[in-house]
C-alpha positions in Angstrom: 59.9 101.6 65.1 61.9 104.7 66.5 63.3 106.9 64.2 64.6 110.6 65.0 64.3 113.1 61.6 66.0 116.5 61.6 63.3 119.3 60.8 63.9 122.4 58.9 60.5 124.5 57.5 62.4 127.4 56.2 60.4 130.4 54.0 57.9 131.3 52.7 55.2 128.4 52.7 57.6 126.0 54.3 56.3 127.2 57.2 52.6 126.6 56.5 53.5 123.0 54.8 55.8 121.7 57.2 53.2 121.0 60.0 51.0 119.8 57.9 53.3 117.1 56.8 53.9 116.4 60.5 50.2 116.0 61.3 49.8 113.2 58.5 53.0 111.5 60.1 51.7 111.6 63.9 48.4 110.0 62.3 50.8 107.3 60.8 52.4 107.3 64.2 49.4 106.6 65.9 47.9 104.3 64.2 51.0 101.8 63.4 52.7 102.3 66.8 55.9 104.3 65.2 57.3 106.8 67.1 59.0 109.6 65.3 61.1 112.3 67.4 61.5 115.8 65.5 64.2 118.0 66.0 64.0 121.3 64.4 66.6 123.7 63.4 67.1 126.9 60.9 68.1 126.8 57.6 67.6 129.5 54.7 66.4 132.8 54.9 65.0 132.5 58.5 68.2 131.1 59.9 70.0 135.1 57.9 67.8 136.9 60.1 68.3 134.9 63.3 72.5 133.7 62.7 73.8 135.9 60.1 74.4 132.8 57.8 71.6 130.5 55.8 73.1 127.4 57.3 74.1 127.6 60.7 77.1 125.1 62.0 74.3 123.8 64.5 72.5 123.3 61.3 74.9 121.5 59.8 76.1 119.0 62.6 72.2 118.2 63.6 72.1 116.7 60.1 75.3 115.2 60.1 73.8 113.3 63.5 70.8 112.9 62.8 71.2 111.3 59.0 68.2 112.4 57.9 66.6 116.7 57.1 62.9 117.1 56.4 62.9 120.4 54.4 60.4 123.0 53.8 61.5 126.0 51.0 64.1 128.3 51.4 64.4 132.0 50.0 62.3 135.2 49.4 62.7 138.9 48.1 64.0 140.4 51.3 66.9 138.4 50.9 67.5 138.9 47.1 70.2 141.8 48.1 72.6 139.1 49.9 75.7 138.3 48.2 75.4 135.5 45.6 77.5 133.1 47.8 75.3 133.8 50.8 71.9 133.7 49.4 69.7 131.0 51.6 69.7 129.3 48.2 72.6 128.1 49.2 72.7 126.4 52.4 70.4 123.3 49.9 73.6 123.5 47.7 75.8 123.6 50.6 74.2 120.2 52.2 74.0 118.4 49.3 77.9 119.0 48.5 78.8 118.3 52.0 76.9 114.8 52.3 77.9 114.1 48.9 73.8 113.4 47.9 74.1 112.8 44.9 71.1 111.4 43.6 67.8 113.7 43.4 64.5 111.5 42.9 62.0 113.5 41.8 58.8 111.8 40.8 56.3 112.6 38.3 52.7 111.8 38.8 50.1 113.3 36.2 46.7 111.7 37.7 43.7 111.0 36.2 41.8 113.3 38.4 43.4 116.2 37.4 43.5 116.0 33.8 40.7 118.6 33.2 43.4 121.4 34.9 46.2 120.4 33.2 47.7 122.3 30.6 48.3 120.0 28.3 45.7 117.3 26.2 43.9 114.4 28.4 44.3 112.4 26.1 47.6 113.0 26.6 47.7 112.1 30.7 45.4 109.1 29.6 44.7 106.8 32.9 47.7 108.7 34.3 51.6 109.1 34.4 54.2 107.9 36.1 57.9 108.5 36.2 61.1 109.5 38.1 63.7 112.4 37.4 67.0 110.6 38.5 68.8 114.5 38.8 73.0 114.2 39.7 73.0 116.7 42.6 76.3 117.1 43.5 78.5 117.4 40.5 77.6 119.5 37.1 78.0 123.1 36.3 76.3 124.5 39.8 79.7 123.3 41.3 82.1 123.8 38.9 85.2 125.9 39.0 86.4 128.6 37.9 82.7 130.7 38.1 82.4 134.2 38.7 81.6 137.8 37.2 84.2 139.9 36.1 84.6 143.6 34.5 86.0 143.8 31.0 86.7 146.1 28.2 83.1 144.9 27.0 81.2 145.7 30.5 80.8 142.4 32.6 81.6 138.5 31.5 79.8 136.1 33.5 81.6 132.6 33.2 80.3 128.9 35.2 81.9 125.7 34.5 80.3 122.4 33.4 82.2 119.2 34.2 81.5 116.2 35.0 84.8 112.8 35.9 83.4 109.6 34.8 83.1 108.1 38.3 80.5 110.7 39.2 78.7 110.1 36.0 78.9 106.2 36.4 77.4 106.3 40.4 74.4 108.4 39.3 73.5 106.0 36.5 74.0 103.2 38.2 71.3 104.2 41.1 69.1 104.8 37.6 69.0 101.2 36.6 68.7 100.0 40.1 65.9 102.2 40.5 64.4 100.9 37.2 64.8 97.2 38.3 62.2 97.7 40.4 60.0 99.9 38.2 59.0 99.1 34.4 62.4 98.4 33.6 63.2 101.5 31.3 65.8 104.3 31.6 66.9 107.1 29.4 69.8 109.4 29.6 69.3 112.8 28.7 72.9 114.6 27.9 73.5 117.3 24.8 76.3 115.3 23.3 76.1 116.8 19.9 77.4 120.2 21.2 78.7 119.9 24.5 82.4 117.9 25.6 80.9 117.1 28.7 78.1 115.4 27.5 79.6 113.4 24.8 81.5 111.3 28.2 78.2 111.2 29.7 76.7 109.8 26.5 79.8 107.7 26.1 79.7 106.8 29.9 75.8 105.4 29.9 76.7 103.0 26.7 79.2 101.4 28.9 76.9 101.2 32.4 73.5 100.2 30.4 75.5 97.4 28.7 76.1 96.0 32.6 72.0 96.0 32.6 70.7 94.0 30.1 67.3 93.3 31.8 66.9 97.2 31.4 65.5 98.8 28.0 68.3 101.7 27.4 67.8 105.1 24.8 69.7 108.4 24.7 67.8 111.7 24.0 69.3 115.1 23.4 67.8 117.4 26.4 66.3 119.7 23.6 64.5 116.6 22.4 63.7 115.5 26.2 61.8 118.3 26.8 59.7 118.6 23.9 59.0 114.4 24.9 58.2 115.3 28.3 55.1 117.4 26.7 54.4 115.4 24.1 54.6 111.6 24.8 55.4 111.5 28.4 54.0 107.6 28.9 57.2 106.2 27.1 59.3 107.2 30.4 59.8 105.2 33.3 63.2 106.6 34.8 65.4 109.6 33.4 68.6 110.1 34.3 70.4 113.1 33.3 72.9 116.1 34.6 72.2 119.0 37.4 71.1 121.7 35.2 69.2 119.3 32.7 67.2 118.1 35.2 66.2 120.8 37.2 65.1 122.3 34.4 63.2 118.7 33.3 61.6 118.6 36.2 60.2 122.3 36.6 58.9 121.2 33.1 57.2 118.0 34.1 55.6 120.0 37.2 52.7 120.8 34.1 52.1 116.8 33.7 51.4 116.9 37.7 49.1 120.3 37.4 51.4 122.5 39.8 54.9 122.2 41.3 52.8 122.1 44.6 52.5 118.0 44.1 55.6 117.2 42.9 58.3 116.3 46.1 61.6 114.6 46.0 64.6 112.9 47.8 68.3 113.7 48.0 70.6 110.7 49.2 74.1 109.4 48.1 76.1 106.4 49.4 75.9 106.9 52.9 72.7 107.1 55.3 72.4 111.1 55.2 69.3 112.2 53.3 67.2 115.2 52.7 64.2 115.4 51.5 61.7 118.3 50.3 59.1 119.8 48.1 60.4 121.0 44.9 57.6 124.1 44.9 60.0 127.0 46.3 58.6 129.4 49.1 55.8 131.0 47.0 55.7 134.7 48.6 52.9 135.5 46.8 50.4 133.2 49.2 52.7 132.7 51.9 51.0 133.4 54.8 47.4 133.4 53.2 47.6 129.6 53.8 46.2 129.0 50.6 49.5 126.7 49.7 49.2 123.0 48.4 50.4 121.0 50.9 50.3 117.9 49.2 54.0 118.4 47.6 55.3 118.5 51.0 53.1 115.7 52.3 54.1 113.4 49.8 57.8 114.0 50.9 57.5 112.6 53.8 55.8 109.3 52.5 59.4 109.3 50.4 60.7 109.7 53.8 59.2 106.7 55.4 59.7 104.8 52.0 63.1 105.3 51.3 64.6 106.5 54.6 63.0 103.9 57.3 61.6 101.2 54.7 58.1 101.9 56.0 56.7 100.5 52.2 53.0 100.2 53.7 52.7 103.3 55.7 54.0 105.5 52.8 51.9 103.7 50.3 49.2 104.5 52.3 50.0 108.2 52.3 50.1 108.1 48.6 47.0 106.6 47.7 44.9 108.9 50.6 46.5 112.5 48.2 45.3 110.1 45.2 41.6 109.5 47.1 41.0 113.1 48.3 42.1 114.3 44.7 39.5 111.8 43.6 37.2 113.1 45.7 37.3 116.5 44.7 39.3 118.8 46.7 41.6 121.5 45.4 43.7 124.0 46.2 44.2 127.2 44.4 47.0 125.9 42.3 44.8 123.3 41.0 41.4 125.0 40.8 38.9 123.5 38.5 36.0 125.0 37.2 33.1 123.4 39.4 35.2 122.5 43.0 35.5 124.6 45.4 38.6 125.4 46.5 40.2 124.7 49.9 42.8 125.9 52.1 46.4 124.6 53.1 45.0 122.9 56.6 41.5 121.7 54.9 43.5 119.6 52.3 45.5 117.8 55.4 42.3 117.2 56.6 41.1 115.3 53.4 44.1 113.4 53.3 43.9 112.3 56.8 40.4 111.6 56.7 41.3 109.0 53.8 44.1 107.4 55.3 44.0 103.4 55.5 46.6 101.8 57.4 
């Protein structure tokens, strides 16, 4: 097949993850006769310093073309003195509102073969984890109005809004229990309806979708409850489906089950064909430019990519099981270290992976 895929590496280790990505993909190419045609652009921090503006109009209509964004990290401390509603932050926020992508997949692996660096029990991890964050993307209290910071008699009131209409509630739930169909067959919603208004017609909101589902196993848990669960007795999950904040907090959370946030990648899609996918790691300026960064986050992207994207079901399978083989096998980056490996770099880890590829 042909498929054109709109490239954006950003900050920080986006840069040093990015091609390493695109070298597991031109192996894939070569070997199953795909050709995939990359067009890159700026976006974040990098696209500040060369535009003026994190996302760029040319940015933004490459995108809108081309359906689909490959996307590295975005951000850093040399821009942490840009206004709030300029910060490179934004131009993800920005996309996702524009495109309407309002369903985040994030996927949660805890693997065997890392168990011994994981912070929590093995038995805990057992023969391994596996479930998805469904995360609303486009809605919640990161896009609520009125927000703002304003002087009182008391110094400064910082105020956001949370809300959430029905129909925005009802899409993102319903993409949970498809998504399940094909899974174990198992979805809870995480809300706080106990305290919050909002909540209570989420909760209200997935009792009236779930009962549409009756081949699907439904419960409700409080996000405070959630997240001690997630540590606890993470096998009971299969698909969560929850809020913006809730699950971008969830899922920074569950990055412990998969040893570092360096594994863990994800995909942002709505109703129409645009989507953007990327690693959920952030630019990490510590060891950017060291290239010391796990690549395997953003590798594992773009098997979603191919997956969900271009329905290329073998050739991302095959990406999937050659992280889960060279894991197996031994090799870690820093962010996973285990007493007894060695450690490897950013490029050496592409090179396990690739070496381990069968397809």
């Amino acid at each position: 097949m042909e498929a054109r895929v709109a490239v954006a590496a950003g900050d920080g280790i986006g840069v040093e993850v990015m091609p390493e990505a695109l070298r597991v993909l031109a192996e894939i190419q070569r070997r199953c006769g795909h050709t995939f045609t990359y067009e890159e652009t700026l976006v974040g921090g990098c696209a500040i310093d060369a535009h003026g503006v994190a996302l760029p109009d040319e940015a933004l209509a490459l995108f809108d073309d081309v359906g689909v964004l490959l996307f590295g990290a975005c951000g850093g401390p040399q821009w942490d003195n840009v206004p709030a509603a300029e910060r490179p932050e934004r131009a993800l926020a920005t996309i996702r509102k524009e495109f309407d992508l309002f369903v985040n997949l994030r996927p949660v692996r805890a693997r065997k073969s890392l168990a011994p660096v994981l912070p929590v029990k093995e038995r805990i991890v057992g023969e391994g984890l596996d479930f998805v964050v469904v995360r609303e993307l486009a809605g919640g209290i990161y896009y609520g109005e009125p927000h703002g910071i304003e002087e009182g008699p008391d110094g400064r009131r910082g105020y956001n809004t949370m809300t959430y209409t029905e129909a925005e509630i009802e899409r993102v739930l319903r993409a949970a229990y498809e998504l399940a169909r094909g899974r174990r067959n198992h979805v809870t919603s995480v809300d706080k309806a106990n305290m919050i208004e909002v909540s209570r017609v989420w909760r209200e909101v997935a009792v009236r979708v779930a009962e549409e589902y009756p081949d699907v196993e439904t419960n409700h848990l409080l996000i405070d409850a959630c997240a001690l669960e997630v540590v606890l007795r993470p096998s009971q999950f299969d698909v969560l489906v929850t809020g913006n904040l809730f699950g971008d907090i969830l899922t920074d959370e569950a990055g412990a089950l998969a040893g570092s946030l360096g594994m863990l990648p994800s995909a942002s899609y709505g109703d129409g064909r645009h989507a953007l996918y990327e690693p959920i790691h952030g630019t990490a300026p510590d060891i950017a430019g060291h290239g010391l960064a796990n690549p395997l986050g953003m590798i594992l992207t773009a098997a979603m990519m191919l997956r969900h994207s271009f329905e290329l079901t073998e050739e991302a399978q095959a990406i999937d099981d050659a992280v889960d083989k060279a894991l197996e096998d031994g090799f870690r980056t820093g962010d996973i270290r285990q007493d007894g490996l060695d450690v490897v770099g950013t490029h050496e880890m592409t090179d396990a992976v690739i070496a381990r590829l069968d397809v």
